[in-house]
N, CA, C and O of each residue as an XYZ file, in Angstrom:
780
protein
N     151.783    185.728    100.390
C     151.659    184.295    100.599
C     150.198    183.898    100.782
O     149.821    182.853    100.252
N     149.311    184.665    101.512
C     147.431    184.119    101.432
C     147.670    184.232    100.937
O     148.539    183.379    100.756
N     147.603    185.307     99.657
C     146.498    185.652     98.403
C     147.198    184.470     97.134
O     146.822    184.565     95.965
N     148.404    183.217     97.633
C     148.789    182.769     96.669
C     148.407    181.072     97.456
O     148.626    180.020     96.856
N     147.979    181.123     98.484
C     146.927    180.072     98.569
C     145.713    180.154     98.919
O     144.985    179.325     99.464
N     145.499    181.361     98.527
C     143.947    181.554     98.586
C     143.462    180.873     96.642
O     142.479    180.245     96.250
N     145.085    181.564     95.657
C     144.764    180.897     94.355
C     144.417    179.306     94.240
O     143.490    178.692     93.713
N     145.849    178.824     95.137
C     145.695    177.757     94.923
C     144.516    176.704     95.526
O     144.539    175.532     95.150
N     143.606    177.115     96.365
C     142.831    176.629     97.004
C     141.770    176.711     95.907
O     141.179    175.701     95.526
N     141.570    177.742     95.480
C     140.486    177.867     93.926
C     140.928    176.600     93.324
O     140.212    175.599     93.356
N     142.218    176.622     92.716
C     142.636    176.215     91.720
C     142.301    174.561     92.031
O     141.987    173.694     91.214
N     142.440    174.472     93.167
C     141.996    172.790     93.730
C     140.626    172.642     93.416
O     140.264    171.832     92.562
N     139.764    173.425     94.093
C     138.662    173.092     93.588
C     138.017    172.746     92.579
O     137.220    171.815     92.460
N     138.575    173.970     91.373
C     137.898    173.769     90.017
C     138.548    172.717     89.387
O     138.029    172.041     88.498
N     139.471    172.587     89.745
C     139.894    170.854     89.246
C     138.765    169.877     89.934
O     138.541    168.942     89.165
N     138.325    169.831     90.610
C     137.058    168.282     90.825
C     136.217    168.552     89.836
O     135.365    167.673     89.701
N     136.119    169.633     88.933
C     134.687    169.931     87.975
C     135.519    168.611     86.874
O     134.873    167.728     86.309
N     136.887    168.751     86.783
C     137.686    167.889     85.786
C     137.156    165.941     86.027
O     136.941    164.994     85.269
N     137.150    166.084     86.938
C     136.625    164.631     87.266
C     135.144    163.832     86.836
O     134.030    164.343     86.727
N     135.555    162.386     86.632
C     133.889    161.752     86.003
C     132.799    162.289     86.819
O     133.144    163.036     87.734
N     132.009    162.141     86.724
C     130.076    162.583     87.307
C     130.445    161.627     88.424
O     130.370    162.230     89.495
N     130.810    160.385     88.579
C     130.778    159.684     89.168
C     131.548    159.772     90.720
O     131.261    159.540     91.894
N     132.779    160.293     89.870
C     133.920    160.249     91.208
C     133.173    161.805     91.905
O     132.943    162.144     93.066
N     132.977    162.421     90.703
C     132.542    164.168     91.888
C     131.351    164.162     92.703
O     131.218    165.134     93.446
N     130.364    163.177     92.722
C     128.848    162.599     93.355
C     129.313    161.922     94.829
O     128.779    162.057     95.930
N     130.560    161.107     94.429
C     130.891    160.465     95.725
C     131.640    161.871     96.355
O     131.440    161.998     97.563
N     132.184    162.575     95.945
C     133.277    163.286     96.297
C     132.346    164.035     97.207
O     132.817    164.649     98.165
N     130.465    164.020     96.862
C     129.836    165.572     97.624
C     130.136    164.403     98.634
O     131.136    164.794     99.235
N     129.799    163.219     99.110
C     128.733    163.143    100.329
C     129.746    162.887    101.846
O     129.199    162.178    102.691
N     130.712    163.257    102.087
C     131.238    163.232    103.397
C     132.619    164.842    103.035
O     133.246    165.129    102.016
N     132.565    165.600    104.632
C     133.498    165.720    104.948
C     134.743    165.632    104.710
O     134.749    164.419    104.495
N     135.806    165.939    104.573
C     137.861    165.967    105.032
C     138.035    166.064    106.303
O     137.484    166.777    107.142
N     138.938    165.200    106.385
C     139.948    166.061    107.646
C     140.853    166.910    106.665
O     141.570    167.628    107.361
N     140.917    166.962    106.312
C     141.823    167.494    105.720
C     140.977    169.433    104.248
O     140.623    169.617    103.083
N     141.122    170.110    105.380
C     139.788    171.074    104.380
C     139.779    171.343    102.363
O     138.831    171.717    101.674
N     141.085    171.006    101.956
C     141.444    171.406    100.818
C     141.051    169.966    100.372
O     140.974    169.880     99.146
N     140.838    169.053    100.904
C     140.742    167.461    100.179
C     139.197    167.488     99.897
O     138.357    168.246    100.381
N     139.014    166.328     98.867
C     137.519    166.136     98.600
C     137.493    164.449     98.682
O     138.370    163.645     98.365
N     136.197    164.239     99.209
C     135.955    162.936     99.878
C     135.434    161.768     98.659
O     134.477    161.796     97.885
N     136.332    160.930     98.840
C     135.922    159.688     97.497
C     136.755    158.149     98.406
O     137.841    157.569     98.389
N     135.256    158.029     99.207
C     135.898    156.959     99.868
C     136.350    155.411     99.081
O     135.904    154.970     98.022
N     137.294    154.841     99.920
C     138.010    153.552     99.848
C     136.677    152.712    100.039
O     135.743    153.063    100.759
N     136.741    151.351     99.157
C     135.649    150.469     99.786
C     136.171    150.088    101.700
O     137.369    150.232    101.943
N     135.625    149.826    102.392
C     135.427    149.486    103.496
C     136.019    148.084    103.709
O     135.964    147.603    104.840
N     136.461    147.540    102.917
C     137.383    146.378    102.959
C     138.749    146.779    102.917
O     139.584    145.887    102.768
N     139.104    147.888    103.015
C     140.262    147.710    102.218
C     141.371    148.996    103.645
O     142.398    149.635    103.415
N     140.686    148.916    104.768
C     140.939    149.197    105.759
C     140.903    148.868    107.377
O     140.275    147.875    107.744
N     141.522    149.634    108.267
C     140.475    149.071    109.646
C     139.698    150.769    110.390
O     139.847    151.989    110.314
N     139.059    149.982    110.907
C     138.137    151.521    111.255
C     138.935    151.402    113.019
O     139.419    150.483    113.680
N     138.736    152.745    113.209
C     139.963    152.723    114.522
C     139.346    154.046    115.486
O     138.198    154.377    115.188
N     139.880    154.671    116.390
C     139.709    155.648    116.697
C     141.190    156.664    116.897
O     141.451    157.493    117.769
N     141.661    156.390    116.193
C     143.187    157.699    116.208
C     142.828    159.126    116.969
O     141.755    159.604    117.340
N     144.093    159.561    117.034
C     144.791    158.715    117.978
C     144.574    158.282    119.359
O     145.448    157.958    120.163
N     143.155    158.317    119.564
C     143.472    157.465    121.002
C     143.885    156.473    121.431
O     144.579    156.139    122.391
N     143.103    155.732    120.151
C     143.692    154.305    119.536
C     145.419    154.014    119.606
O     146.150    153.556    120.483
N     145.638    154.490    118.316
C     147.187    154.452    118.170
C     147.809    156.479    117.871
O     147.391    157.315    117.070
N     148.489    156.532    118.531
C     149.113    157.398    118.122
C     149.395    158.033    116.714
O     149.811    157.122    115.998
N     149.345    159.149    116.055
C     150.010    159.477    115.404
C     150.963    160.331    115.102
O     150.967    161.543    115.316
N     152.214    159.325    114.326
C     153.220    160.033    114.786
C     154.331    159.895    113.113
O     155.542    160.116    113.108
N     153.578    159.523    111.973
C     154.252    159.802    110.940
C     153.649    159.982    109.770
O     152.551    159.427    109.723
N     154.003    160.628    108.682
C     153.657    160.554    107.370
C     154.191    159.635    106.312
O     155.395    159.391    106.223
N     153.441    159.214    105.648
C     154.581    158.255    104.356
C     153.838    158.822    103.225
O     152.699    159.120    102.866
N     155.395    158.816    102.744
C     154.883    159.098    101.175
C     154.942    158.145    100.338
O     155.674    157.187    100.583
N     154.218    158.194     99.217
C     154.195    156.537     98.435
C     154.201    157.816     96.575
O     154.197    159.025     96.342
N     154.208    156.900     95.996
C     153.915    156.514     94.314
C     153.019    155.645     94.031
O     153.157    154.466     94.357
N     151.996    156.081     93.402
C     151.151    154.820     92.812
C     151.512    153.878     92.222
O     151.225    152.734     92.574
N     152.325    154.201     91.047
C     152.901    153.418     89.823
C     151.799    153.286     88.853
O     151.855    152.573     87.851
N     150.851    153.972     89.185
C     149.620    154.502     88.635
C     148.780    155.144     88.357
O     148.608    155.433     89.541
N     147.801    155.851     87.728
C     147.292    156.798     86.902
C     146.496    157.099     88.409
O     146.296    156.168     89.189
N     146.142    158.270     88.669
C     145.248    158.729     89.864
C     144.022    158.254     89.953
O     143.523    158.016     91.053
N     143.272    158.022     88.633
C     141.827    157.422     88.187
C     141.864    155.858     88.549
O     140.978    155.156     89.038
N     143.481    155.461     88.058
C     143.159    153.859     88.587
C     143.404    153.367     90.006
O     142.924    152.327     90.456
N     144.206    154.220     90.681
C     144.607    154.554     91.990
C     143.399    154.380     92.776
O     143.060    153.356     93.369
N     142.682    155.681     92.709
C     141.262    155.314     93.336
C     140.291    154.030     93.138
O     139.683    153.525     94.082
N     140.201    153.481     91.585
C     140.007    152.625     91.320
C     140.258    151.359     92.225
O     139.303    150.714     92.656
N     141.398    151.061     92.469
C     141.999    150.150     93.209
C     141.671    150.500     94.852
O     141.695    149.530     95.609
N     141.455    151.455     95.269
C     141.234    151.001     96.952
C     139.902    151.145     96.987
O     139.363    151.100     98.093
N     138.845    151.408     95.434
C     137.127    151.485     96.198
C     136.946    149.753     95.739
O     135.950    149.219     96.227
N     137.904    148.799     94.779
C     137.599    147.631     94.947
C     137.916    146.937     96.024
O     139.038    147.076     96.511
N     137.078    146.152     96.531
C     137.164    145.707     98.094
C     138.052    144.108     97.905
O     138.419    143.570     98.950
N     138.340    143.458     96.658
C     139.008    142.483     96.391
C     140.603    143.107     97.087
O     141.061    142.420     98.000
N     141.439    144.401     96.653
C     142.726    144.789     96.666
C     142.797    144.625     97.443
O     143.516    143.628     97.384
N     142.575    144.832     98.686
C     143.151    145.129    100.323
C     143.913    146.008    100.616
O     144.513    145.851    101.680
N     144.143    147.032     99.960
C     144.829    148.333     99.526
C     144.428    149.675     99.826
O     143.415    149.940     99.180
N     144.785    150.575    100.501
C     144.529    151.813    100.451
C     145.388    152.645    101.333
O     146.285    152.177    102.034
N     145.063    153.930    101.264
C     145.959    155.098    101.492
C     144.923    156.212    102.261
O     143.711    156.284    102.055
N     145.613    156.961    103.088
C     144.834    158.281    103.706
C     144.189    158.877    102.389
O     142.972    158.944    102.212
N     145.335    159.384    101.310
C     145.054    160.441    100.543
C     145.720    160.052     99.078
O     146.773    159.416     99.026
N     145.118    160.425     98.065
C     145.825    160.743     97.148
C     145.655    161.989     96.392
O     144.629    162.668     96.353
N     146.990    162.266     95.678
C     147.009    163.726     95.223
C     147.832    163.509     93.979
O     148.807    162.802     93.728
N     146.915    164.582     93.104
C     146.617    164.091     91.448
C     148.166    165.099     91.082
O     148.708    166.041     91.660
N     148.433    164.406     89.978
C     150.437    164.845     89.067
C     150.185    166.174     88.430
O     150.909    167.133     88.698
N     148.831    166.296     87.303
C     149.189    167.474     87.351
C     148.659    168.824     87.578
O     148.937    169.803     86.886
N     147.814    168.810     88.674
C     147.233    170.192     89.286
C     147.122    169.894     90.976
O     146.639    170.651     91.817
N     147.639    168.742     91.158
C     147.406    168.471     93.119
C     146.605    168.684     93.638
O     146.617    169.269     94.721
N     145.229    168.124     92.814
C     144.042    167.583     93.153
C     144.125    166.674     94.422
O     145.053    165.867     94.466
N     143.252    166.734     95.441
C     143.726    165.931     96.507
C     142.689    165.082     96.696
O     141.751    165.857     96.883
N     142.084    163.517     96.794
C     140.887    163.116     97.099
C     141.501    162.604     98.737
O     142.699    162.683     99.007
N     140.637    162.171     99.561
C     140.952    161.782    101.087
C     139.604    160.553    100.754
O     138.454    160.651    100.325
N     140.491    159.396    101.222
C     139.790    158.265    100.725
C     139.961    157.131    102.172
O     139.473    156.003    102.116
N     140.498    157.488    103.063
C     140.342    157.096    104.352
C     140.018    157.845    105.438
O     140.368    158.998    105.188
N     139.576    157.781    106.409
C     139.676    159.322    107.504
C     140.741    158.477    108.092
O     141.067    157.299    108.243
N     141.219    160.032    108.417
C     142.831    159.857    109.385
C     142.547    159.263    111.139
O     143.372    159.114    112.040
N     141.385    159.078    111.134
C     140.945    158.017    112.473
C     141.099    156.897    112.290
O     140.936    156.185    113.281
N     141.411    156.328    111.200
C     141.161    154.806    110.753
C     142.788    154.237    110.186
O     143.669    155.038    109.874
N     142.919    153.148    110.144
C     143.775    152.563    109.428
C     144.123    152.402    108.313
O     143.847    151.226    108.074
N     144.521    152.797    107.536
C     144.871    152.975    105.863
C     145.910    151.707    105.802
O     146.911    151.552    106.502
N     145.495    150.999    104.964
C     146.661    149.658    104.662
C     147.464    149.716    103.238
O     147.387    148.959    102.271
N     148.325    150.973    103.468
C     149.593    151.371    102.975
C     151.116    151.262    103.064
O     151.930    151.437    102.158
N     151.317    150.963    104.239
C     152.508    151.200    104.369
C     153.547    149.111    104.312
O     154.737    148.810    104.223
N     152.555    148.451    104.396
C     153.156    147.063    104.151
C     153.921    146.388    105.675
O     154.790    145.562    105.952
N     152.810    147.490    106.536
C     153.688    146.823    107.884
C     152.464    147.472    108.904
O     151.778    148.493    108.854
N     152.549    146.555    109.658
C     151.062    147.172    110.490
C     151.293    148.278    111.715
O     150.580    149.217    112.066
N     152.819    147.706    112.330
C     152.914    149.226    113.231
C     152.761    150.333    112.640
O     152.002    151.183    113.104
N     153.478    150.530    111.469
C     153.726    151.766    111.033
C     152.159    152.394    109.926
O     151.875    153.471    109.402
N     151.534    151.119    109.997
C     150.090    151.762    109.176
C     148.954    152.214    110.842
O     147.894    152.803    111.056
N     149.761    151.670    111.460
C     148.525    152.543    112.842
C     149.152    153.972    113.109
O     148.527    154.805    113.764
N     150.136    154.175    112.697
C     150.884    155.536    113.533
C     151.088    156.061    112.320
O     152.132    156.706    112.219
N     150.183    155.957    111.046
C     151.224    156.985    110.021
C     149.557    157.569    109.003
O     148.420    157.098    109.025
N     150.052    158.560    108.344
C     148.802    158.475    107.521
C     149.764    158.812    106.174
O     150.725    159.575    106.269
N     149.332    158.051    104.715
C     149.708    157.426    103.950
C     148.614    158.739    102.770
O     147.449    159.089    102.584
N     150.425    159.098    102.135
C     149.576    159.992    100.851
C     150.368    159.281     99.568
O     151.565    159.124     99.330
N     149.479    159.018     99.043
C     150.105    158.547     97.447
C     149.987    159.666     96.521
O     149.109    160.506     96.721
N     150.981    159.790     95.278
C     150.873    160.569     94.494
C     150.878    159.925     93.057
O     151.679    158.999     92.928
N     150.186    160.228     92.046
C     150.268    159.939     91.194
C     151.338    159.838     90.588
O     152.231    160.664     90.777
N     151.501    158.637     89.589
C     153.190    159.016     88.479
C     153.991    157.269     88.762
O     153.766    156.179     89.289
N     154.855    157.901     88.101
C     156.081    156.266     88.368
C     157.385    156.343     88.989
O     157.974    157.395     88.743
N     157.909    155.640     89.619
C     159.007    156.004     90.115
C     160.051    156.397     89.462
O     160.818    157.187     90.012
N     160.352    155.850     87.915
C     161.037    156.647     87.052
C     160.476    157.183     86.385
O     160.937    156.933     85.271
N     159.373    158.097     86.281
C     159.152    159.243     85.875
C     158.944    159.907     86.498
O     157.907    159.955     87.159
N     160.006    160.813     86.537
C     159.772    162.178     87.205
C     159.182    163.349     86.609
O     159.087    164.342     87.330
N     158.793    163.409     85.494
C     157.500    164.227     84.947
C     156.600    164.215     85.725
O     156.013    165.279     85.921
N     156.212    163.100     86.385
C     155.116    163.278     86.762
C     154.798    164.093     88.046
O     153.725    164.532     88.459
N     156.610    164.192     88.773
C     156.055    165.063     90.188
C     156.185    166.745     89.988
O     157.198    167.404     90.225
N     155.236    167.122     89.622
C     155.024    168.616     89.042
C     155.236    169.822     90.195
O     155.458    169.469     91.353
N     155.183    170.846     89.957
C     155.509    171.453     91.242
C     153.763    171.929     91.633
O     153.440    172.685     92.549
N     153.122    171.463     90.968
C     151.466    171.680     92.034
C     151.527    170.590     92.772
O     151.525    170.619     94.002
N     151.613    169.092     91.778
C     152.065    168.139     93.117
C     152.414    168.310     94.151
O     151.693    168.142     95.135
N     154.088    168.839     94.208
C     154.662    169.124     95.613
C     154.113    169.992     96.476
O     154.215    169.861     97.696
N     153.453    170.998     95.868
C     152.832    172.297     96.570
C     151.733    171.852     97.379
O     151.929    172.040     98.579
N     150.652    171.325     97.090
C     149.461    170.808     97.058
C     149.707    169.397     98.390
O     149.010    169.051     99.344
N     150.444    169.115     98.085
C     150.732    167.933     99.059
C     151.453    168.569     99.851
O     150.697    168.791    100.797
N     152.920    169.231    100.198
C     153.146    169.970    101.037
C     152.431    170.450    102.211
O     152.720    170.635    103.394
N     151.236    170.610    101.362
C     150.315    171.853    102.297
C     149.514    170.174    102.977
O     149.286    169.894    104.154
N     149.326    169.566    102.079
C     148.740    168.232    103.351
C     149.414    167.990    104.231
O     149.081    167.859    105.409
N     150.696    167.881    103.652
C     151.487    166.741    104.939
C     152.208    168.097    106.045
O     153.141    167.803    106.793
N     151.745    169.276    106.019
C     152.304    170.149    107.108
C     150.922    170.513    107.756
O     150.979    171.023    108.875
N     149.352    170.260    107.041
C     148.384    170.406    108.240
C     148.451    169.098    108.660
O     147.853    169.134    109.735
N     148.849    167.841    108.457
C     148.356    166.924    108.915
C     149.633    166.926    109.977
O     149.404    166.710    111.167
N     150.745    167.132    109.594
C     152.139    167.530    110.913
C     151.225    168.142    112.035
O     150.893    167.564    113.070
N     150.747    169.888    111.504
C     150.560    170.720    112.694
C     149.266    169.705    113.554
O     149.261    169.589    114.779
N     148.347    169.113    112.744
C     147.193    168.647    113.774
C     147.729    167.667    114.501
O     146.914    167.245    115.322
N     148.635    167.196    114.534
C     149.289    165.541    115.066
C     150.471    166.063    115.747
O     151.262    165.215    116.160
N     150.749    167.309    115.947
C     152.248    167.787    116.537
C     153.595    166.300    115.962
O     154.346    165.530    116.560
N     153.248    166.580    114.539
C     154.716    165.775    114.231
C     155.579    166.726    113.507
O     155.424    167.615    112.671
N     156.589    166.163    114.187
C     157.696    166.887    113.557
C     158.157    167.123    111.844
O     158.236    166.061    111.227
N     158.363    167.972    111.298
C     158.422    168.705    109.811
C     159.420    167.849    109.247
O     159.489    168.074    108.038
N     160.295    166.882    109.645
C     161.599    166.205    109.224
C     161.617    165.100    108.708
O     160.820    164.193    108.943
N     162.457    165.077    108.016
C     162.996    162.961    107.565
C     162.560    162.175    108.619
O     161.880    161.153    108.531
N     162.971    162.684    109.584
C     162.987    161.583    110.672
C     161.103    160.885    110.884
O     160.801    159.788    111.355
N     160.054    162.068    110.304
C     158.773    161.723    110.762
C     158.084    161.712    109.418
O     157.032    161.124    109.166
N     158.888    162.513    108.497
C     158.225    162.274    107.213
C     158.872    161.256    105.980
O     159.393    161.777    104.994
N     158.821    160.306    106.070
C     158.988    158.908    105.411
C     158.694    158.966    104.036
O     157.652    159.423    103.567
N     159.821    158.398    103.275
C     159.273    157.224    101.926
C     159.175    155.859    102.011
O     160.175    155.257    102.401
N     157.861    155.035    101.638
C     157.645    153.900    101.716
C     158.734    152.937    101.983
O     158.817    152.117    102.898
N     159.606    153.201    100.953
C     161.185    152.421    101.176
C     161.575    152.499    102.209
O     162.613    151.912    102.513
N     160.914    153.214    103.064
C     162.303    153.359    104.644
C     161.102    152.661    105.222
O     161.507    152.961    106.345
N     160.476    152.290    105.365
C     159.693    151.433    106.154
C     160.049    150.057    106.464
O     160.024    149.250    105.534
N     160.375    149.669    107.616
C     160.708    148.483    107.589
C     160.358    147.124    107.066
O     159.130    147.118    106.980
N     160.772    146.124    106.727
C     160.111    145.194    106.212
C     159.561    145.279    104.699
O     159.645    144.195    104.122
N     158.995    146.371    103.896
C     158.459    146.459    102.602
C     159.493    146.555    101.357
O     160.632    146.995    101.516
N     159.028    146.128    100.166
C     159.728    145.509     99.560
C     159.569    146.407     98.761
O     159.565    145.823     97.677
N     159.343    148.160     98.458
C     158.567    148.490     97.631
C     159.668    149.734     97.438
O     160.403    150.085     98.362
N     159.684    150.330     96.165
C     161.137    151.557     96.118
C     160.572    152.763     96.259
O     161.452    153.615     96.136
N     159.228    153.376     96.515
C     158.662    154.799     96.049
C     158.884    155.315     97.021
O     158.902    154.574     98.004
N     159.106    156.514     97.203
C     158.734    157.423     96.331
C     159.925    157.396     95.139
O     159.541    158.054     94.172
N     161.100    156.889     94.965
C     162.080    156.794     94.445
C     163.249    157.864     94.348
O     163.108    158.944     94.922
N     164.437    157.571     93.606
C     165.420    158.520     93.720
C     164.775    160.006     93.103
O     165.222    161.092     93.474
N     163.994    159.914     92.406
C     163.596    161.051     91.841
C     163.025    162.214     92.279
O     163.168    163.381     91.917
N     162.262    161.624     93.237
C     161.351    162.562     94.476
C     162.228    163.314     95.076
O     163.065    162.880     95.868
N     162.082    164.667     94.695
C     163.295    165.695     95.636
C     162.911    165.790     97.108
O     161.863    166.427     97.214
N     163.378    165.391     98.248
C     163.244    165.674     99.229
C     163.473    166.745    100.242
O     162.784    167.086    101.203
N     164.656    167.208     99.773
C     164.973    168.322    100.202
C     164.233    169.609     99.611
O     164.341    170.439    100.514
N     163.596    170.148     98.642
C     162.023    170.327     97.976
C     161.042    170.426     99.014
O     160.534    171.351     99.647
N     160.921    168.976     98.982
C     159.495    168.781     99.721
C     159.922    169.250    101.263
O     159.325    170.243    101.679
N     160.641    168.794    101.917
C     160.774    169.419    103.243
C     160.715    170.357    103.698
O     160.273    170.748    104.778
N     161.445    171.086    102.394
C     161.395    172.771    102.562
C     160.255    173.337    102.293
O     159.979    174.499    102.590
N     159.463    172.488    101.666
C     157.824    173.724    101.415
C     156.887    173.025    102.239
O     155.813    173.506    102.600
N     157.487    171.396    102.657
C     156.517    171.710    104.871
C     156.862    172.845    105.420
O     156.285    173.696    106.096
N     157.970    172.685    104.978
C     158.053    173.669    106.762
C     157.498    174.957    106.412
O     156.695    175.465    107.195
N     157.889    175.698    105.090
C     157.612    176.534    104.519
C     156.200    176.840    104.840
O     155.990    177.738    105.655
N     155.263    176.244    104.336
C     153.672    176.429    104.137
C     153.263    175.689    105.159
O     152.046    175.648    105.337
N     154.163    174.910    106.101
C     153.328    174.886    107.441
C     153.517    176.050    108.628
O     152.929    176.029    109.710
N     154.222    176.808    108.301
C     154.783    177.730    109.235
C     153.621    178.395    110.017
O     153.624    178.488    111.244
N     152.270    179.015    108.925
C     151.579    179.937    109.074
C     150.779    179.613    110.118
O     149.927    180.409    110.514
């Protein structure tokens, strides 16, 4: 099990060489919380700056769908017009991960403000009816986010703490959709958060 995320940790990397000059320049100049992520911040409009959790607690994950290409994804939360953004997003087909908010701050994802102070928000590339697009590096790759971001936040590995946008109260929005295997994804939190 290392020596098969020790691959995949390569395999993340040499995927940012895949990316424009542009996005991999922003990508050097800050830090992750998150160590496997590479940094391509959100414009500064398109969040609140906070101090988590002292601030607010954290105490969930949401998962989202772009309904969009990963390139335009980012696109959309470094324009400061959207008012849009997410902790993380993680690319369909090698689970490329960029971290485009720090998990201290407010990500304005989830379409409801309690649950955007207490949650940190990973989008994945693809459409809700296409399920091509959720690949199994996707799931793998994100897995491994949303079980370090569990173990650093002591949240629990379950439905109950790990969310699709749709279960959020109040939002009008269907992703991750019927397609997103959940029972999948739960099993390779707990799985690859175990260690």
């Amino acid at each position: 099990m290392e020596r098969r995320r020790i691959l995949q940790g390569a395999a993340v990397a040499a995927a940012g060489a895949l990316l424009p000059a542009s996005v991999r320049a922003a990508a050097t100049t800050g830090a992750t919380d998150y160590p496997a992520g590479h940094w391509v911040p959100a414009s500064a409009s398109n969040y609140t700056v906070s101090s988590r959790p002292s601030a607010y607690p954290v105490q969930y994950v949401i998962i989202h769908v772009t309904q969009e290409t990963f390139s335009r994804t980012v696109s959309i939360f470094q324009n400061p017009a959207k008012q849009v953004s997410a902790h993380y997003v993680v690319r369909s087909g090698d689970g490329y991960v960029n971290q485009m908010v720090r998990e201290k701050d407010v990500a304005w994802h989830a379409g409801n403000w309690d649950y955007n102070t207490r949650s940190i928000g990973i989008e994945h590339e693809g459409w809700v009816d296409q399920p091509s697009y959720f690949t199994d590096s996707m799931y793998e790759q994100s897995a491994l986010l949303t079980a370090n971001v569990c173990n650093r936040y002591k949240i629990p590995k379950d439905r109950a703490h790990i969310l699709g946008h749709v279960e959020v109260p109040g939002t009008d929005h269907t992703d991750p959709g019927p397609h997103w295997d959940w029972v999948r994804y739960i099993r390779l939190v707990n799985l690859l958060g175990a260690g």
